[in-house]
N, C-alpha and C positions, 0 to 999 in steps of 0.2 A: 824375083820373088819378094823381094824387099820393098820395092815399089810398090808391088799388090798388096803388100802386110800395109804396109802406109796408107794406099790410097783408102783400104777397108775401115784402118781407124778412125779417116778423116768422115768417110759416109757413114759411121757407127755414131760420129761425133754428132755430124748436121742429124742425124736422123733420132737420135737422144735427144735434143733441141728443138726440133719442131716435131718430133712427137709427144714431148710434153706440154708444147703450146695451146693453149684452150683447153684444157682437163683440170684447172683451178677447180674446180667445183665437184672433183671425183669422190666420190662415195669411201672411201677406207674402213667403210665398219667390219666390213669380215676382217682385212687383216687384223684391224683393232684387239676380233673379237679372238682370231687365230690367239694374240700375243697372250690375250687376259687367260685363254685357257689354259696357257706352256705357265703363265706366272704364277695364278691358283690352283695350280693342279693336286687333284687331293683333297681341295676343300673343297666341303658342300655346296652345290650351288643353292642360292636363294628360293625359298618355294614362293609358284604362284597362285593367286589364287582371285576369285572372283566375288566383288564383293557388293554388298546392298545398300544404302544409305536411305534415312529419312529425310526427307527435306521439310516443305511448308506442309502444315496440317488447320485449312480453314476450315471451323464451319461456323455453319450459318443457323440461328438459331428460328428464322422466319419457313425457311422450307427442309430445317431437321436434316439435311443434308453437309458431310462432313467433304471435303476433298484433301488427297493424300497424295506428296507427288513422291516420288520415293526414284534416286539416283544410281545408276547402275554404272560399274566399268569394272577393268579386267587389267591386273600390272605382267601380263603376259608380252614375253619380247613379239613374239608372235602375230600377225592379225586375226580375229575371233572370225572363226568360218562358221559355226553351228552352236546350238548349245537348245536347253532349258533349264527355266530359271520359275523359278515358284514365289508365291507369297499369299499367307493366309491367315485368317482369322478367328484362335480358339475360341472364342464364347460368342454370342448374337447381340451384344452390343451394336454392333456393328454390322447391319443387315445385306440387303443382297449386291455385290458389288457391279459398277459398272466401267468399261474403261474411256475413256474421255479425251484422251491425248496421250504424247509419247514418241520417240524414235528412239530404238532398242539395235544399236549394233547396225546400224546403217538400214533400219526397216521400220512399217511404220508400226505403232504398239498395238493399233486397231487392229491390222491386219494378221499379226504374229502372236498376240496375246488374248485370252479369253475367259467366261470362269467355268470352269471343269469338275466343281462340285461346290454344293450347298447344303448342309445337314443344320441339325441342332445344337450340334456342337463345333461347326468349321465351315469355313465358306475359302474358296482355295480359286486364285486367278492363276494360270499356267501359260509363261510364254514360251511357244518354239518357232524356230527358225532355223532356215536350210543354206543361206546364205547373210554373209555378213562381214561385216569389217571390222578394223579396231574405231574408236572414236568415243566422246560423251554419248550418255546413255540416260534415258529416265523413262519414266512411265508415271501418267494421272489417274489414279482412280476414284470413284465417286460413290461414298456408302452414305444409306438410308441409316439413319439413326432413330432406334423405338423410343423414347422421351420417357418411358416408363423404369428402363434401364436404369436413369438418373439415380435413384432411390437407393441404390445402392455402389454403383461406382461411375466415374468419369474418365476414366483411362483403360485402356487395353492393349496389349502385345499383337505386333504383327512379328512372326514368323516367317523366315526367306530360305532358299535351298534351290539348288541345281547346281547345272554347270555347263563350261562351253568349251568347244575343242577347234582348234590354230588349224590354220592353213597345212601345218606340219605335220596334221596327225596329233598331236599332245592332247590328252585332256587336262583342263583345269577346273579344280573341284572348286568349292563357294567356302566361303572362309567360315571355319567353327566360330569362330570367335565372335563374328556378327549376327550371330544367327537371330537375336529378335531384338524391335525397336520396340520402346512404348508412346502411345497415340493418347494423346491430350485429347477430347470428346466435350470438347466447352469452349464457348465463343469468347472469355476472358473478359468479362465485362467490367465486372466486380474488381478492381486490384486497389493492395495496399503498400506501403513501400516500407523496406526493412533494410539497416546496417548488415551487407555478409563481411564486410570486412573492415574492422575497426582499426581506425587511421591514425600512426603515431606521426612524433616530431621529425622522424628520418622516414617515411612511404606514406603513400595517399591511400586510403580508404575502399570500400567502394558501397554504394548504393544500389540494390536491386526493386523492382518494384513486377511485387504477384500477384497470381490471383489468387483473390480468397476461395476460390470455392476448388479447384484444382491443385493449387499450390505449383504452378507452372509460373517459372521466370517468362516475362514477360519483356523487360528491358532491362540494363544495365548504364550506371554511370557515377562516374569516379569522385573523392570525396577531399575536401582540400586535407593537405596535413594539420595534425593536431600542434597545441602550443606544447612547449616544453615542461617537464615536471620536475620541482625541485623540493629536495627535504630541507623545509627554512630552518631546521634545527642543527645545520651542520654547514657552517658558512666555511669556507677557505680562505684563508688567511692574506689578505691584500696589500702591500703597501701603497699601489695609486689610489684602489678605491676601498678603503678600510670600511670593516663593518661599523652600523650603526644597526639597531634593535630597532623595530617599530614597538607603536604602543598603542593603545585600545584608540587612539584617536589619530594620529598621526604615522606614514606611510616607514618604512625603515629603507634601508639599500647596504648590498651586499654582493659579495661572488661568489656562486655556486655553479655543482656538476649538474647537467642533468641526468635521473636516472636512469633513461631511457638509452641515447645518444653517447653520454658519458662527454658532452663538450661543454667546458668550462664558459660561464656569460655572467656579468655584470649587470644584474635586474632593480627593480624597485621591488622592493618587498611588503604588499599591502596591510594596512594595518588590520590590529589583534581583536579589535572590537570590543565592548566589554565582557567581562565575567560576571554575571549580573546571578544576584542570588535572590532567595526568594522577596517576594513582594509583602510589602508592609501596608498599611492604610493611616495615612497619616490625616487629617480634617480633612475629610470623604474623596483623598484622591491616594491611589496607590503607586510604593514608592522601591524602586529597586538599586542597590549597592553594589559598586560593580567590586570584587575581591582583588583586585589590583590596584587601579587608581583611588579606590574606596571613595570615588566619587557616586552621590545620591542620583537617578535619572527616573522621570516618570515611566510608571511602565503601560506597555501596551495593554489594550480592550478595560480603558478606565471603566468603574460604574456608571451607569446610566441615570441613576436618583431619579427614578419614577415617583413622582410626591403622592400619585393615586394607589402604588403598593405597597406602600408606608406602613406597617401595625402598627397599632395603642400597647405601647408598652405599661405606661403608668398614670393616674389622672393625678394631678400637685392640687389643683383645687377644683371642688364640684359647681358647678356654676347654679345659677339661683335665677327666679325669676324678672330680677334687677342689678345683678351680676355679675360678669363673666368668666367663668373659669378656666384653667389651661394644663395640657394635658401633654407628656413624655410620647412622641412616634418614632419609628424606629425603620431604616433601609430592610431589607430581605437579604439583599445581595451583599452590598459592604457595611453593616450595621450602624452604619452612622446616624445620629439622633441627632431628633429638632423637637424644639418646643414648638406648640400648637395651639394660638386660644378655643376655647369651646362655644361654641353660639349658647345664647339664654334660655332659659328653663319656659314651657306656659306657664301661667297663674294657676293656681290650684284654688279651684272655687266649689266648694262643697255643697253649695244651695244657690241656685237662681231664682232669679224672678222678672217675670216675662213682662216687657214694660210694651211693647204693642207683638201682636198675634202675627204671625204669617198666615197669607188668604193663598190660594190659587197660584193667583199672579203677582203676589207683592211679597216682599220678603221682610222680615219680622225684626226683634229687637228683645236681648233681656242682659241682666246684669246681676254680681253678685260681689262680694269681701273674696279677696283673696287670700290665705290660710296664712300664707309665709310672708307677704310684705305689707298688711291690711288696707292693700290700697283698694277702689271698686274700678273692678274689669267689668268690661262688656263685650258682646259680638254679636254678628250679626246671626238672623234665622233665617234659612233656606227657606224660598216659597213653596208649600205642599204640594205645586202641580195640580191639574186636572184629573178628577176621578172619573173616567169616560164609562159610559154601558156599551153595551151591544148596539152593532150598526143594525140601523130601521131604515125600508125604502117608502119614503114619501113620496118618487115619482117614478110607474115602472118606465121601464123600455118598451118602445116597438123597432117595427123594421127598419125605419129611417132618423127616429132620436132616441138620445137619448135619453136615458132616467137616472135617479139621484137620493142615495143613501146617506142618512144621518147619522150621528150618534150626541148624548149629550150630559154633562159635567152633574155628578149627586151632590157635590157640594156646595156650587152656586147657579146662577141663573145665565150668565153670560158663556159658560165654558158650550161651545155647540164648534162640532165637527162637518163635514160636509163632503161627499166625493162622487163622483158623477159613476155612471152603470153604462157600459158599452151599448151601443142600438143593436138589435138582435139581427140585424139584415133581413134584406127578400130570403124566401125560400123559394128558389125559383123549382121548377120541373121541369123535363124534359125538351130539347129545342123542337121544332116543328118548320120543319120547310114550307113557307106559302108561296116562293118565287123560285123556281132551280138556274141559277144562273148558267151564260153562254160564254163563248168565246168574244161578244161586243156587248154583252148586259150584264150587270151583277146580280144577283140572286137577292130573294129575303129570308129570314128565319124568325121563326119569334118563341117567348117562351114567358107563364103567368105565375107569382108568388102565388102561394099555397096559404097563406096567411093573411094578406091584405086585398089580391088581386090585381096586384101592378103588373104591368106588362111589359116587355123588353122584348127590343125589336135588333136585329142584328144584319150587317151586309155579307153576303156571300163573294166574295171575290171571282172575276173573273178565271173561265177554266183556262185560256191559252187557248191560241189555233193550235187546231189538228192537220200537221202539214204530212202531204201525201210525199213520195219519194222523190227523190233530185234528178232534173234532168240536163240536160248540158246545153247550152243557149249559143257561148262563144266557145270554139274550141281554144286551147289554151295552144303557144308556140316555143320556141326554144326560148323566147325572148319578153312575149308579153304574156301575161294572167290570161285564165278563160274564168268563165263566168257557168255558175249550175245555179238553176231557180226553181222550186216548189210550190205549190198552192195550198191554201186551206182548203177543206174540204165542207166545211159548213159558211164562211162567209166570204173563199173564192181567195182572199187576200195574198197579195205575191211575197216571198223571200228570196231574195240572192245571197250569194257566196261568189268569193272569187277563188278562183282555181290557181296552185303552182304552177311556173312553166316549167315544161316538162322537160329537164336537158336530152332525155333520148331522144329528143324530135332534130337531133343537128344532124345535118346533113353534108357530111364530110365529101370532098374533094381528094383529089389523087393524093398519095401519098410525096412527099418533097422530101429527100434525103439533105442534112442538113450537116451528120456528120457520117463519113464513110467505112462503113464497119470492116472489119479485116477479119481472116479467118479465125481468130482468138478474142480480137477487141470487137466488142457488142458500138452496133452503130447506133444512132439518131436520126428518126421523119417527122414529119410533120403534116398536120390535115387541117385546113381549115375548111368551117361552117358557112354554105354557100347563104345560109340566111343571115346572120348575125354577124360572123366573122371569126368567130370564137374558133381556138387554135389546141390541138390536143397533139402531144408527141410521143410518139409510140418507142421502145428499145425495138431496132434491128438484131435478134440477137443471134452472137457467132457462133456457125455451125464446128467448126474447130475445122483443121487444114482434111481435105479432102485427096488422101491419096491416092496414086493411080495403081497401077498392078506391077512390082517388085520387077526391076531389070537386074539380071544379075550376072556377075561375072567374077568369074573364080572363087573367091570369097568374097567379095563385096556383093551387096545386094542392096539397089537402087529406087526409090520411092517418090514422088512428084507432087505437088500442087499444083492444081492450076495457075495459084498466083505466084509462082516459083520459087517455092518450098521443097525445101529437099532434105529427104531423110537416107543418110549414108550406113548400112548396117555393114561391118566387121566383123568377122570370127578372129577371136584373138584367144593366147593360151587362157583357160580357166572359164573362156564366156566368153561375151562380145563386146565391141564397143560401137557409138553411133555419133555420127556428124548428124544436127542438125542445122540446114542454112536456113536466113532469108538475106534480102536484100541489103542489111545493115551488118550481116557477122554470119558466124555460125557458134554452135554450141557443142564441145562432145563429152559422151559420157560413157564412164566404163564403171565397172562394180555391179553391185544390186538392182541400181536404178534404171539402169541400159535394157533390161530383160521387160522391163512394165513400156505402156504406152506412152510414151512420153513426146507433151509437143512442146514448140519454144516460138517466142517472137520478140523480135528484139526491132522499137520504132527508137527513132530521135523524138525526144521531148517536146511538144506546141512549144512557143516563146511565151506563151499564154502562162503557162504552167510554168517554165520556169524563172519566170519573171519573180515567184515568189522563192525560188529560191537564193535568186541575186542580192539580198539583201545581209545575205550570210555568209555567201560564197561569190565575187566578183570575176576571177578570172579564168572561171572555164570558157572553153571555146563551142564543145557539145554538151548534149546530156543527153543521155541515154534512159528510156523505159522498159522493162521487162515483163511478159509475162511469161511463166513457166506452168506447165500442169503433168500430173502423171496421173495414168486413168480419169481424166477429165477432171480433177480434181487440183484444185492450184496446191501447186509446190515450192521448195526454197531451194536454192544453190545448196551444193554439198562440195566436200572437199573432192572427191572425184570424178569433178565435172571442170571445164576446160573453155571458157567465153571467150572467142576471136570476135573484135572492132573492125568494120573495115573503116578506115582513115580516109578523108577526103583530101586536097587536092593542096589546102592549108598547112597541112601535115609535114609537105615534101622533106626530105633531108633532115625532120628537126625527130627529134623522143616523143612520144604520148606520152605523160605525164598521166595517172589514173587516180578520181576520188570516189568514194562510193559514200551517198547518204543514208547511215542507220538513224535509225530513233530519233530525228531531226538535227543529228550532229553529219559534220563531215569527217572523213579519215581517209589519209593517203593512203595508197598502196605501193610498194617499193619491186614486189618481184612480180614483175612485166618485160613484154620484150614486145619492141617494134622492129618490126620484119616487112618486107614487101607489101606495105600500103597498109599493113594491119596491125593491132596491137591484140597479145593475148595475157588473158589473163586468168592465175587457179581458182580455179571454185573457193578450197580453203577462202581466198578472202574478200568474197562476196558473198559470204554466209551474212544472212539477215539485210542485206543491199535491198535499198526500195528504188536506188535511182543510181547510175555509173554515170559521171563527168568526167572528160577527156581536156587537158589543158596541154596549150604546146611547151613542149621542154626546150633540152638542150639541144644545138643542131648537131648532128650525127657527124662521124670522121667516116670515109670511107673504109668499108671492110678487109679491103686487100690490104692497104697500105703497111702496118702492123708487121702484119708477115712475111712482107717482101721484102723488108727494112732487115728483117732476121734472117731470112734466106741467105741474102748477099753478104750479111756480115759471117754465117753463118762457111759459106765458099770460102770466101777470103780466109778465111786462120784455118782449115782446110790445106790452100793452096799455098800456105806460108810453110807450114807443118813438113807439105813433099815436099818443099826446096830446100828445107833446111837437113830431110834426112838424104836427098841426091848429094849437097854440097859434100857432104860427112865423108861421102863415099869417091868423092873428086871426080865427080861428072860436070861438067857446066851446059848448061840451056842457053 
């Protein structure tokens, strides 16, 4: 009986051992969660709850449309199976909305979300759904903005509410606390930048810069620390660097706190400048004393000493007609005085006499005693000018010269004026056709002055052929012009025109497939012009895989392509799941997405094509192209989708190695597994993948080996174990 107690410990022991071999990766959360609930027990659990976020809010002020993308998710441990969720718009700022993009809970927003009222006072988008996952979440929308709105505000509240209920049964309600966002309604054109945060000697600043017309921060950026502040009235007492005082001209030096920081530093201490009092005017410049050094310094905004705005203060002597006098002027502004001599007086001549006459044209002559220095002045007399009469016409006008009006001087004989009289012109009458010109003759007209009887004769110009309608002479080709010609109809005369050549006249040839379209990838033909040559290429475009009629068996249900495509459908708990092959992989999908139409194709990359990727990435071996669609419509990887590579021949014994190109970067992938020829890899992280490359790794240890290594040693301490309890008992083998 002892034996069997032994032998059972030894197979208790190997079977503890290699049953726990390869379950490194075992799940523990229940117990985890078993333990957290024996250790909180009695506390509250944490509530959950469902909540809304704003994100970007563009608009655009050219087509008045605003776009709003607003983030959704759920802190439930649970995955989200259902829910609705709302979001809406008290006032008409904000007009009729539409939705634009979005994946909500593993579904898409177009499809799950809608708007379900519009009033005058509320415009309300409503999403539900019946199926769903946990994951990021958002939704786009796009409102019509009235411009007239402006006038009185630029911002509005969105409003959110619902909720979604877990795989478990729970419901989770929408968080009170987020119930509304507010939406900025202005393209921020206008900004100015403003200190929010003023920067001392110990933290940095910071800078924001708004808009003026919203007062929405716009950007943000950080401000250097400020300098230290010190009270230079309270130095601390130094023996290395002892105070010295500065002084209205020279710098001081000391050790002070600062008061901000409270850390003690050894500064220059800039000088006191002066204390300057008020200004004085010393010989017309002004002068200020500083109360400390009582040193004199001119002061600023001297006078200007305009000599033109000078006033006469006092006259010291009156000048005379042979003497100069001079006279006290005085500034406006800093009163400083200057003397000034006076110009000389005229003579003062109480009686003339006229020593020759002014005529006309000459000017004159008289003289007389002057009162005050009796010497004799003289000057000159202006000449009296011409006394003209009234202009007389001596010679009239006619229609072609003209004539010429006088006038002349009462006071002499020479004074005579003269100016010429415009000619009156023809007065012609009416034109009169004598010739009616053609389309090869010109016409005549003529027309007689009513006053002399001149005549005037005039050419009628040419009318222009009168051309009849176009007819066609050359027909035009794909390649050469044609030719349309007309005739005049009174003097016969030809006109051509050339004609376009007509590109619908090509004459295309069979179709040449150039590249070979695939059920999903749109192919390439070509036609050339049996005349010209000219080449036109059409898209072959893909009808999408053509399945045949469902093979089924037990729960599997089997689907075909002609081009050997195969779609695998599964009942599994909660829904289905579905393999799709082709020739390079298969793809499977389980969740929401399994239930829609979904097709997949997976080619290897032209070298063409990825020739431009080699310049960034050197040492793949494949690369892989995908396209995926659901309901005909292209779609992206999701986390609960499942990409199998079948590996070629390259591959043998070694790891696939997996990169995927986002956004023109590359990024490894770490959790993969290569298995019998294939590598597979999670949806998770071929989310946003435009292209999969495949690099050879490590070479592989065979899979047995490991375990068989364990096995044996495994026996062995085992079979040491029953020997050591038979000896116990003094049996020998």
């Amino acid at each position: 009986m002892k034996r069997i107690f032994a032998f059972m410990m030894a197979f208790a022991l190997c079977v503890l051992c290699l049953g726990t071999y390869g379950f490194e990766t075992h799940d523990h959360s229940e117990h985890a969660l078993h333990a957290l609930d024996e250790d909180f027990e009695g506390v509250d659990p944490v509530t959950e709850y469902v909540y809304m976020e704003l994100g970007d809010a563009v608009y655009n002020e050219l087509s008045k449309v605003v776009e709003i993308e607003i983030n959704i998710y759920c802190d439930a441990e649970a995955d989200v199976d259902s829910g609705k969720l709302t979001i809406s718009v008290p006032n008409r700022i904000l007009g009729e909305p539409r939705v634009v993009g979005g994946y909500i809970f593993g579904n898409w927003a177009r499809d799950c979300a809608s708007v379900t009222q519009i009033t005058n006072s509320r415009t309300t988008v409503t999403i539900e759904f019946d199926e769903g996952r946990s994951g990021e979440s958002y939704i786009v929308l796009e409102y019509e903005v009235e411009e007239g709105y402006f006038q009185f505000s630029r911002q509005t509240y969105m409003e959110f509410g619902g909720y979604v209920m877990t795989d478990s049964g729970k419901r989770i309600a929408y968080d009170p606390l987020s119930y509304t966002a507010q939406v900025y309604v202005c393209s921020h054109a206008d900004t100015a930048t403003r200190v929010s945060v003023k920067p001392t000697c110990q933290s940095t600043g910071e800078q924001e810069t708004y808009c003026t017309e919203c007062d929405y921060v716009v950007s943000k950026k950080p401000l250097l620390t400020a300098d230290h502040t010190y009270d230079y009235s309270k130095p601390i007492k130094s023996t290395l660097n002892p105070y010295l005082a500065p002084t209205c001209t020279a710098q001081g030096y000391g050790t002070f706190e600062c008061l901000v920081c409270k850390k003690v530093h050894t500064v220059t201490i800039p000088a006191t400048a002066h204390s300057l009092g008020e200004r004085v005017l010393k010989n017309g410049y002004y002068w200020q004393t500083c109360s400390v050094c009582k040193k004199a310094v001119l002061a600023e905004n001297q006078c200007s000493h305009d000599t033109e705005a000078y006033t006469l203060v006092k006259i010291e002597k009156q000048s005379t007609c042979s003497t100069a006098g001079s006279a006290i002027y005085r500034c406006p502004e800093c009163k400083q005085e200057e003397t000034r001599t006076l110009p000389l007086e005229k003579h003062t001549v109480t009686q003339w006499s006229v020593i020759t006459a002014a005529t006309c044209t000459k000017a004159g002559r008289r003289a007389g005693t002057c009162t005050v220095c009796k010497k004799t002045a003289s000057e000159v007399i202006d000449p009296t000018g011409h006394a003209f009469g009234e202009w007389k016409t001596t010679k009239a006008a006619t229609c072609t010269e003209a004539g010429v009006q006088s006038r002349y001087c009462a006071n002499c004989t020479t004074g005579v004026e003269t100016q010429p009289i415009a000619a009156t012109g023809h007065s012609y009458g009416s034109w009169v056709t004598t010739k009616n010109p053609t389309c090869v003759e010109n016409g005549i007209q003529k027309c007689i002055c009513t006053s002399c009887g001149s005549e005037r004769t005039d050419i009628l110009p040419l009318t222009g052929h009168s051309y009849g309608a176009y007819t066609t002479t050359v027909e035009p080709t794909c390649t050469q012009k044609g030719i349309q010609t007309r005739n005049c109809v009174i003097c016969s005369v030809a006109e051509s025109k050339e004609i376009p050549a007509v590109a619908s006249n090509h004459v295309y040839g069979e179709a040449v497939v150039i590249t070979a379209k695939t059920c999903l990838t749109d192919g390439l033909k070509e036609r050339t012009c049996a005349h010209c040559g000219e080449k036109k290429t059409e898209v072959d475009v893909a009808t999408g895989h053509a399945l045949g009629a469902p093979t089924v068996d037990g729960k599997l249900s089997t689907r075909t392509c002609a081009c050997g495509y195969q779609e695998i459908t599964k009942t599994v708990k909660g829904g289905i799941e579905k393999t799709l092959s082709c020739h390079a992989g298969s793809l499977v999908i389980t969740g929401a997405a399994a239930s829609n139409d979904v097709a997949f194709e997976l080619n290897v990359m032209p070298m063409a094509d990825a020739a431009n990727y080699k310049q960034y990435y050197t040492t793949f071996s494949n690369a892989y192209v995908y396209k995926l669609q659901s309901a005909g419509a292209a779609t992206a990887f999701t986390s609960d989708m499942t990409v199998s590579i079948n590996l070629d021949s390259t591959f043998d014994g070694y790891e696939a190695k997996v990169v995927v190109l986002r956004n023109g970067a590359f990024y490894p992938v770490n959790n993969t597994e290569t298995d019998d020829g294939a590598v597979t890899i999670a949806g998770q992280d071929l989310i946003g993948a435009e292209a999969i490359f495949l690099e050879k790794g490590e070479e592989m240890t065979p899979g047995f080996i490991l375990p068989l290594i364990i096995t044996i040693a495994v026996i062995a301490v085992a079979a040491v174990i029953i020997v050591v309890i038979l000896v116990k008992k003094g049996r020998k083998y």
